[in-house]
ROFIVO-874107 format. One record per residue: x, y, z of N, C-alpha, C in turn. Coordinates in steps of 0.001 Angstrom, whole numbers, plus 500000, padded with zeros to 6 digits. Example, Ala and Ser with C-alpha at 12.3 -4.5 7.8 and 13.67 -1.06 7.14 Angstrom:
% residues 2
513190494310507800512300495500507800513200496700507800;512850497750507080513670498940507140512900500030507870;
//
This chain:
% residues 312
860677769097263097860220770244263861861240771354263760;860993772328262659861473773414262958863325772777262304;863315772119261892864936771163261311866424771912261197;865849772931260184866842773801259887867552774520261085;866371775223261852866981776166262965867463775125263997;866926773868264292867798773260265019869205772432264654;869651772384263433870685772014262958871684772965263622;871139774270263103872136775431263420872502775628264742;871501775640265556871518775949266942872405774471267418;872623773096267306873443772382267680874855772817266941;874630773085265976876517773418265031876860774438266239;875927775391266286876516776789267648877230776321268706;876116775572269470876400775034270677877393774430270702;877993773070269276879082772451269786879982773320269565;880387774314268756881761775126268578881221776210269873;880704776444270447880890777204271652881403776285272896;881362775329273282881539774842274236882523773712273905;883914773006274361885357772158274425885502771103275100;885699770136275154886486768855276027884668768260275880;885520767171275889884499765486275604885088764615276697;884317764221278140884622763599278785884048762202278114;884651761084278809884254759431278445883289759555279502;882062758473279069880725757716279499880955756675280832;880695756409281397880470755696282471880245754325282014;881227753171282895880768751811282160879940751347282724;878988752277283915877791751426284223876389751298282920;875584750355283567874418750044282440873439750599282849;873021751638281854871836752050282101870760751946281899;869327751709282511868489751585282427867496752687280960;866390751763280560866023752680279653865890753634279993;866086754860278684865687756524278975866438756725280108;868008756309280308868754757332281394870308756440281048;871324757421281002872482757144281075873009757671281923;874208756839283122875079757502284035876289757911283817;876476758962284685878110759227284945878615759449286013;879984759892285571880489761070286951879732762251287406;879197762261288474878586763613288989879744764949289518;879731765885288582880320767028289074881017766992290492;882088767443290721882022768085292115881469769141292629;881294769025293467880726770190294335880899770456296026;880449771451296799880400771370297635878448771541298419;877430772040297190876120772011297762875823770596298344;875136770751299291874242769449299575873155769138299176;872742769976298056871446769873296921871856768792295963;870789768031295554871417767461294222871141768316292899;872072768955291757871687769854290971870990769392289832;869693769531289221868859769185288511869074769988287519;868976769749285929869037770842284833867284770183283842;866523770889284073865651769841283052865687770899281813;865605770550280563865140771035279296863845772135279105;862881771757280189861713772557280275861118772809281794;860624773611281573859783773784283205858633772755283645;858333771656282390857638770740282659858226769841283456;859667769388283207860676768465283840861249769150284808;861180770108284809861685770867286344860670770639287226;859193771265286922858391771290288233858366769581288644;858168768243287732858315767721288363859470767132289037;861121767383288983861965767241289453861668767910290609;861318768861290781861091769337292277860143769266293340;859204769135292671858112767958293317858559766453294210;859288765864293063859763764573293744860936764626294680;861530765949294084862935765886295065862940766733295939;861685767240296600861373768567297033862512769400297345;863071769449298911864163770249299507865803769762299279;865593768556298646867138767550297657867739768100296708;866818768829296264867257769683295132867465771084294607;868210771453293957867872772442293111867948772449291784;867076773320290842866898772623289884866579773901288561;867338773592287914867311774909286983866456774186285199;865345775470285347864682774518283601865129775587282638;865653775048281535866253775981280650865365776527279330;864128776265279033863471777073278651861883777031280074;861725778129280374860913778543281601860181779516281527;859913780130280080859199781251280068858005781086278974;856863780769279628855454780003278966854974781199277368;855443782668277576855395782878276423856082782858275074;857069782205275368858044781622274006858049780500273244;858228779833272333858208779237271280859119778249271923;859241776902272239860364776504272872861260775801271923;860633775767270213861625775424269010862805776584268756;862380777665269271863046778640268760864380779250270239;864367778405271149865425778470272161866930779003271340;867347779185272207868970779996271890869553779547272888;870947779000272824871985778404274127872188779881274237;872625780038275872873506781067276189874174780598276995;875287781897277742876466780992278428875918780226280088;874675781111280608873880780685281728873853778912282016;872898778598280742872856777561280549873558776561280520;874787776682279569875809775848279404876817775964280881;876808776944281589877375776729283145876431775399284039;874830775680283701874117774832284757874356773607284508;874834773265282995874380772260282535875848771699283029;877094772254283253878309772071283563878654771443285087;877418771894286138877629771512287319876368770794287884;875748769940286306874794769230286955874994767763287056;874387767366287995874597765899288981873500765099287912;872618765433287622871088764906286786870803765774285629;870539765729284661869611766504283417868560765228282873;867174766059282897866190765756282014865699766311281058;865787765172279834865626765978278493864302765164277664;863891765893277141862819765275276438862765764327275606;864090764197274847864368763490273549863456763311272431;863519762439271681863150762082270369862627763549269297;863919764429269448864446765313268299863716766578269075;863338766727269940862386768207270663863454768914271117;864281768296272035865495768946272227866545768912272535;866956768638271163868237768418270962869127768957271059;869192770178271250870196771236272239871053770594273468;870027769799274268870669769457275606871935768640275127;871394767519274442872757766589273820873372767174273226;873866768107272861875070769086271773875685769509272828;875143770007274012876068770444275229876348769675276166;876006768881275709876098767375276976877629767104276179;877152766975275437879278766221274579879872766833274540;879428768614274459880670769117274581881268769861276116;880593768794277156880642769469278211881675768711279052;882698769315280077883561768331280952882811767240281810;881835767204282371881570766627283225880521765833282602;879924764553283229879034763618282550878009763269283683;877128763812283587875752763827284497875103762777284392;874183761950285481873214761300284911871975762119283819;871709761257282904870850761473281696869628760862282007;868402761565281734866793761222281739866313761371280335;866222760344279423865175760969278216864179760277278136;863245761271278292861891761059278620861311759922277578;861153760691276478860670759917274756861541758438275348;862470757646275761863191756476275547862106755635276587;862090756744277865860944756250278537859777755778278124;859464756595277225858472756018276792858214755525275472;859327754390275112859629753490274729859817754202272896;860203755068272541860397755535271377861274754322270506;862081753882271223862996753073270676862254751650270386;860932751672271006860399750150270393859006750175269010;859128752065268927857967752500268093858277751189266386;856867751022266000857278750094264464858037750675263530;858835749940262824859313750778261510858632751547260773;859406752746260434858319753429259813857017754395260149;857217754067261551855922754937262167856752756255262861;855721757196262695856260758834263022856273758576264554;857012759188265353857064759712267175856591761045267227;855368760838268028855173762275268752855922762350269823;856289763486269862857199763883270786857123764267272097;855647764899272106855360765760273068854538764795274321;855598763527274949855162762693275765854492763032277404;855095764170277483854341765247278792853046765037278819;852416764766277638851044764659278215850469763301278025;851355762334278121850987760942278467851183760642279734;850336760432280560850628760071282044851202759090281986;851356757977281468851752756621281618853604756959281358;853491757537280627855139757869280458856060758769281719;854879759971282195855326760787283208856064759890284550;854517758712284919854545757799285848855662757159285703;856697756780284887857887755764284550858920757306284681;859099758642284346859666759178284691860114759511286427;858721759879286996858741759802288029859422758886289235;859569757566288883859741756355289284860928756509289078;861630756936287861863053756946287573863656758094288520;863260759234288686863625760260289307863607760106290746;862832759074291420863006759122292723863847757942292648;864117757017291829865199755917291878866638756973292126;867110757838290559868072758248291058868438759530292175;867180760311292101867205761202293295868134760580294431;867310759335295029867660758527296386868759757911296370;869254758187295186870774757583295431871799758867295431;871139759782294876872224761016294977872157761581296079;871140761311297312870657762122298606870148761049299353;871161760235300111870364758749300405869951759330301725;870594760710302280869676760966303628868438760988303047;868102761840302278866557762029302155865963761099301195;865718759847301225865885758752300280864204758300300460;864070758642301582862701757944302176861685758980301848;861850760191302209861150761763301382861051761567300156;862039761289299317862181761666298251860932760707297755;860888759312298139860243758059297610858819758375297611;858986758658298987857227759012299366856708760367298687;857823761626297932857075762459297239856543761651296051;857531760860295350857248759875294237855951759438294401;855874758575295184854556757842295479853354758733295427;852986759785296517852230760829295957852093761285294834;853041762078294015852631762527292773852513761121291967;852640759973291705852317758824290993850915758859291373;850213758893292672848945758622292521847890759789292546;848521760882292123847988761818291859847994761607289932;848799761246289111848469760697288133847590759638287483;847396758739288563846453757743288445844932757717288326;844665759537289536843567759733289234843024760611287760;844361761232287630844114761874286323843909760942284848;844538759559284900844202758419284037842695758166284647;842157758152285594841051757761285725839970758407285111;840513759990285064839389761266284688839724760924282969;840403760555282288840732760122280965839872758951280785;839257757895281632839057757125281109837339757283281187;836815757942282588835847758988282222835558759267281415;836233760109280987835530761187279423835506759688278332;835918758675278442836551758115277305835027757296277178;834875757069278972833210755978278622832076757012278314;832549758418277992830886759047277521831487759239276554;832539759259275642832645759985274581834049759598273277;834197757935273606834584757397272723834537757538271312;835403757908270630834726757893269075834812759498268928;834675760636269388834273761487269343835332762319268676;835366763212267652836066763446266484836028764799266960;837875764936266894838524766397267431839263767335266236;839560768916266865840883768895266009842000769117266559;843656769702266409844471770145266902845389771042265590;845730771949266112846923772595265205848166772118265344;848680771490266306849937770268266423849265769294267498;850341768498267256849782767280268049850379767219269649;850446768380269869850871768747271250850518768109272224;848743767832272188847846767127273375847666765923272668;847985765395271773847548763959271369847732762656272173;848564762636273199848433761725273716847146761827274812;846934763012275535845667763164276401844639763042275561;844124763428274720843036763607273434842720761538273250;843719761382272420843578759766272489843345758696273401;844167759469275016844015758553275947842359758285276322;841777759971276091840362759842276482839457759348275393;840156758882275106839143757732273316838700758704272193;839157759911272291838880761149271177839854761037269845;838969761192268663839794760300267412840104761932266636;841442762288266439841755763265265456841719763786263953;840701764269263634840090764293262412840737765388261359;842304766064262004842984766921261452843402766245260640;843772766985258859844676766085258066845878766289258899;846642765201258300848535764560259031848982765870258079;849108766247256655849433767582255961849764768873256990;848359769158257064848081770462258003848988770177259893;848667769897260188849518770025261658851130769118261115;851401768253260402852699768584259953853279769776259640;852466770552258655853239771898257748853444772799259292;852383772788260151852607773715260934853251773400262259;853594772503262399855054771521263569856176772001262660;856584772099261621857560772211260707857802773639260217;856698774670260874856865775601260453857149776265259207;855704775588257908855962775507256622854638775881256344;854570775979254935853334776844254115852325775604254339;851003775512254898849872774524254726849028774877253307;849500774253252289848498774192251039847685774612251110;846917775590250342845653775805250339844250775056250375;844466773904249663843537773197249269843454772026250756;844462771599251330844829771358253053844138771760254174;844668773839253736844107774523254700842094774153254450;842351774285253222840437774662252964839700773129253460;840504772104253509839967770761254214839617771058255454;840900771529256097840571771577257655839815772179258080;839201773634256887838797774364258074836774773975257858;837087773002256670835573772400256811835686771426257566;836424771283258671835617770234259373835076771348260649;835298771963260657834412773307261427832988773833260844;833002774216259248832022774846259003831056773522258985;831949772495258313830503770920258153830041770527259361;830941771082260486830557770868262197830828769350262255;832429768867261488832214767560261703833313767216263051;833545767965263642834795767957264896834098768487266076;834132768187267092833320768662268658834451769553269443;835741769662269188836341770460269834838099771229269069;838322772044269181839980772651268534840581772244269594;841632771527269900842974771958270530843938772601270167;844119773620270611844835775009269840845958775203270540;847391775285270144848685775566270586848847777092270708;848473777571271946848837778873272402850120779513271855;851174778900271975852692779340272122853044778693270134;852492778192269219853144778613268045851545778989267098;851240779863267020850859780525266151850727781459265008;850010781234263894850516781914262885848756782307261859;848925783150260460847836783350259846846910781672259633;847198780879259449846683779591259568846234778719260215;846633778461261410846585778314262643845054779322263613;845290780187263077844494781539263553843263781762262222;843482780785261736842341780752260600840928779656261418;841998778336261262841171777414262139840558777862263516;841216778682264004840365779380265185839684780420264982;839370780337263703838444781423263421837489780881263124;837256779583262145836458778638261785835554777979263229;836457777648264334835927776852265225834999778256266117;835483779452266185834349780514267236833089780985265721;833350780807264611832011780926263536831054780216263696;831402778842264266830743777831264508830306777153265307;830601778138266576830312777694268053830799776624268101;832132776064267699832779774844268370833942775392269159;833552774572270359834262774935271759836026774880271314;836837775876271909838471775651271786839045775616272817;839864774412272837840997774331274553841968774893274332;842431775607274546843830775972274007844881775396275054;846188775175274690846759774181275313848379774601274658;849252774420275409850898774963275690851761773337275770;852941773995275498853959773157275436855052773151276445;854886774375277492855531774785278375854604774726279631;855046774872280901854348774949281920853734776492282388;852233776762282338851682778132282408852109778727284165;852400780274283825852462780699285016851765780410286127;852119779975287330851394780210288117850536778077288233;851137777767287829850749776120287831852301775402288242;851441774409288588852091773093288664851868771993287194;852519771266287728852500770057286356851102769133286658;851167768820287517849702768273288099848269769240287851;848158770680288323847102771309288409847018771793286866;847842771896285796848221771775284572847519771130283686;847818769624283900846997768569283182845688768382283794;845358768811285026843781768534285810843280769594284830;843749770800284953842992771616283992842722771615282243;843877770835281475843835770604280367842581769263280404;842441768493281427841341767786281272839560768088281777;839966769053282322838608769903282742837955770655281353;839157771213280875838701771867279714838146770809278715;838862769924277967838659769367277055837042768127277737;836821768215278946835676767186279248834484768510279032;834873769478279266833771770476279549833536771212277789;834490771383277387833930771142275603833020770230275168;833490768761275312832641767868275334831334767538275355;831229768179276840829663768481277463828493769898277016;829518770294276056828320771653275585827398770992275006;
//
């Protein structure tokens, strides 16, 4: 994803920022490593997440426990194309917790994590959800935000260590957990919904942004692996690629686009030209959290949309 510019952007980050504290000899549980928590004098616990997806729900679970800074937060940007600045590398300096996405999305956080004095507890999401047991050889999607089943094991983790960093509010914190967990449960339920009318049912996407929601609801992806590779990678899609994909629009052999709002390009914007020629319905769908949402009212709506395509 995007390889080159993130090579560079970690070489930056580590020669901008000095001193390598040692790791903590406690054992950490999957998808989280501990440390020393900063000093301070707030009575907040300080949260740094990677995105505003891991922020809103850090603050959700930790409601008034926290404060909580997301370091890319602005739904109209590209979030491959982030830039450290010195903002960042301060929050990330006096945080008690960081949640990061892992499995190569953003890898920024870890370049400033080592080169930072202090050693925070660590959340990576992707470990959560078990990246490390994927088969040999098989690709990781990255974009685990929209697997509830993974969120739900985040969540669980976040009010584990929340309640130990704020054991007054230990019992709040649990019971926000518990709520937003079964506010996910019903959203697996509305997945499994769409899944008993419409199993089998052949989609497309310009990245595989929503693939885990798309699949959860039994919807089979009929994009070539070529085409939404070249364009995750931010590379030329073959012609003869492009001209596949965009017949599965004109042959009307796909029932819906999932379209990545936030990276678009002449190709990308081709296939969405193919899918409104052809009256096939488009969800369009983000990698960041949209203004004016929550992480919950977020995915209710990414599943409203994609059931209500469905139903044309």
């Amino acid at each position: 994803m995007k390889a080159s510019f993130m090579k560079c952007l970690i070489a930056l980050v580590g020669i901008a920022m000095l001193g390598v504290s040692a790791c903590s000899g406690a054992t950490p549980s999957p998808g989280r490593t501990t440390g020393a928590s900063p000093a301070g004098t707030s009575t907040h616990v300080s949260v740094v997440a990677s995105t505003n997806v891991y922020g809103d729900i850090a603050k959700t679970v930790g409601g008034s426990a926290v404060t909580v800074t997301s370091i890319i937060d602005n739904p109209e940007k590209d979030p491959h194309e982030y830039q450290a600045d010195a903002q960042t590398r301060l929050a990330l300096s006096k945080a008690q917790l960081v949640i990061e996405n892992g499995g190569g999305y953003d890898d920024f956080v870890d370049a400033m994590l080592e080169s930072a004095s202090s050693r925070p507890t660590l959340i990576n999401v992707a470990d959560l959800a078990g990246r490390n047991r994927q088969p040999a050889g098989a690709e990781f999607n990255e974009h685990v935000w929209y697997d509830f089943r993974t969120v739900e094991k985040l969540t669980t983790q976040l009010a584990t260590d929340l309640s130990a960093a704020a054991p007054a509010q230990a019992a709040t914190i649990r019971a926000n957990g518990a709520a937003f967990n079964s506010r996910l449960t019903k959203l697996q339920q509305q997945e499994g919904a769409i899944k008993a009318e419409h199993a089998g049912d052949p989609v497309a996407i310009t990245e595989p942004v929503p693939l885990y929601l798309l699949e959860a609801a039994g919807l089979v992806n009929k994009t070539p692996g070529k085409f939404s590779e070249a364009i995750e990678e931010d590379t030329d899609v073959p012609p003869a690629i492009l001209k596949q994909t965009e017949d599965l629009f004109d042959k009307h052999q796909v029932r819906l686009l999932a379209y990545n709002e936030q990276t678009t390009g002449p190709q990308t914007e081709a296939l969405l030209a193919a899918a409104k020629r052809n009256n096939i319905p488009v969800v369009p769908v983000t990698e960041t959290l949209p203004a004016g949402q929550t992480y919950l009212s977020w995915m209710q709506a990414n599943l409203d949309a994609v059931s209500a395509a469905l139903d044309r």
